[in-house]
N, C-alpha and C positions, 0 to 999 in steps of 0.2 A: 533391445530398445534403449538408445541412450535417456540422458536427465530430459531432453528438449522435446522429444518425441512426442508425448501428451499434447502437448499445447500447439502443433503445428497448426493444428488445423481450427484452437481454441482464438487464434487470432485474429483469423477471415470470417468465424464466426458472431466472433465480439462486434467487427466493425458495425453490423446495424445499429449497435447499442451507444456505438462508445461517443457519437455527437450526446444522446442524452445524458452520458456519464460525466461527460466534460463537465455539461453547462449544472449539471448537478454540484460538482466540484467549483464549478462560478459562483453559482449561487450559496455554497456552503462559507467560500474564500468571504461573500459580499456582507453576507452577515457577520462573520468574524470584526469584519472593515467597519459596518456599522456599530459596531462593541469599540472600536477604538484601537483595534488590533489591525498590526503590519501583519500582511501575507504575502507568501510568494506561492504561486502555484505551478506545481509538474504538468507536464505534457509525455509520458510515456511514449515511446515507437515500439514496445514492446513490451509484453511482461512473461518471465517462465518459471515455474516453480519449480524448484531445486530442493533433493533431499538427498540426505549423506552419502547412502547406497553409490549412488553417481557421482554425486558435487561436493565431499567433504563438506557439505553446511548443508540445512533446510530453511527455507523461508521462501520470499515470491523477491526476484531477479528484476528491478525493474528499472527500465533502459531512456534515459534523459538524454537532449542535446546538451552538447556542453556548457552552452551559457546559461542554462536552469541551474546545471549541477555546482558551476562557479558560482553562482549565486547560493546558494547551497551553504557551500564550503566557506563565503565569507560570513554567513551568519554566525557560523559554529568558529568561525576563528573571530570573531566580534566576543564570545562568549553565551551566545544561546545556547542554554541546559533544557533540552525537552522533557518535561516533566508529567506529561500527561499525554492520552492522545484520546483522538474518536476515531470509528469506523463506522460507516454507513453502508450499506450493505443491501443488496436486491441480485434476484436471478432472473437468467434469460436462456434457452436454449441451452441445458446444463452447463451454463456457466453460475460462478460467482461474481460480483463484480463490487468491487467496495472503493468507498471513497477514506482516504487515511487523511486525519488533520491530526499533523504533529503539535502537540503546545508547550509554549514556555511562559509560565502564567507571570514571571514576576520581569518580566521583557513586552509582557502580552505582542508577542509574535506567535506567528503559525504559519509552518508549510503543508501543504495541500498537495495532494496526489491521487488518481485514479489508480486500479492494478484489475485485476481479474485472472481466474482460473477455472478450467475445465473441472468439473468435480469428479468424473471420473478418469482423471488423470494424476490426481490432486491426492490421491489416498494416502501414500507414503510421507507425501511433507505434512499433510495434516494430523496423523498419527504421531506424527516425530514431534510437531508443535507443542498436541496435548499431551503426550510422554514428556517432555521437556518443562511443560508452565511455561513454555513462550515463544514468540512467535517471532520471526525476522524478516525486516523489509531490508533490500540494498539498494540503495541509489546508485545506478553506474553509468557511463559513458561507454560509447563505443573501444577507447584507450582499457580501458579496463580501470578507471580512477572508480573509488569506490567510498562510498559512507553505508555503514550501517546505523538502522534503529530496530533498538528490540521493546518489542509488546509482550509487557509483562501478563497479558492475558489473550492464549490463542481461541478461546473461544470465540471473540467477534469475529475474527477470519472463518471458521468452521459456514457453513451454507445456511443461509436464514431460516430459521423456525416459520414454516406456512402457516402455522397459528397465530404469531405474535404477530403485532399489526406494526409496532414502532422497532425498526431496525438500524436505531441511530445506538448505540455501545458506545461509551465513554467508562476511562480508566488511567489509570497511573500510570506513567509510561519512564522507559530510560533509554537513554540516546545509545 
């Protein structure tokens, strides 16, 4: 089984979800807007979770058009230092699904991104997250052009507690 294999079919599965995920992700971007914060939001075509075994890295693969990721990449060549981030987090159908706002408080910017994962496909990167203390997201393009951000805390990614009722995780984060 290669790295991608898990999530083949985590992807056909998401689709029901993923119009609520988005506007979840509108709605998170809108509030930021109302605070007075620039946002830019992702639109994923894909996302796959990758762990060493397979992919020399662990973390969730996740696959932007290009003019998102331009966008992107002139923030951070502007000088956006992400300093924090949130994750928001709900299941469906053994998935994951989280919403990532990256922050830069003393820019009050924030990017915005859905992702999701099959949970049982997910074992090895999750493992490797919480061995590690942290968690990694990659922005890429089809080219293979790439940014990483690392979550200095992988437990909001780990599957939401069916007890807790609030599954908004906010933490300190480094680009």
């Amino acid at each position: 089984m290669d790295g991608t294999t898990p999530n083949v079919t985590a992807h056909s599965r998401a689709m029901p979800f993923w119009e609520d995920v988005i506007a979840d992700m509108e709605a998170t971007a809108a509030e930021y807007e109302e605070m007075g914060w620039n946002t830019l939001e992702l639109h994923p075509g894909d996302v796959t979770p990758l762990w060493t075994e397979q992919d020399d890295e662990f973390g969730l693969d996740v696959l932007v058009p290009d003019n998102e990721f331009e966008a992107v990449e002139r923030l951070l060549d502007d000088g956006i230092e992400f300093d924090a981030f949130e994750v928001y987090r709900a299941m469906g159908d053994h998935l994951v699904f989280v919403v990532v706002v990256m922050e830069d408080h003393d820019e009050d910017a924030a990017v915005c991104y859905p992702a999701y994962y099959d949970v049982r496909g997910a074992e090895k990167m999750l493992r490797e997250a919480m061995d590690a203390g942290t968690m990694y997201t990659y922005i890429r393009t089809l080219s293979e052009d790439r940014v990483q951000f690392t979550h200095d805390d992988p437990t909001v990614f780990q599957p939401p507690d069916p007890e807790k009722s609030d599954d908004a995780e906010s933490t300190d984060a480094d680009e």
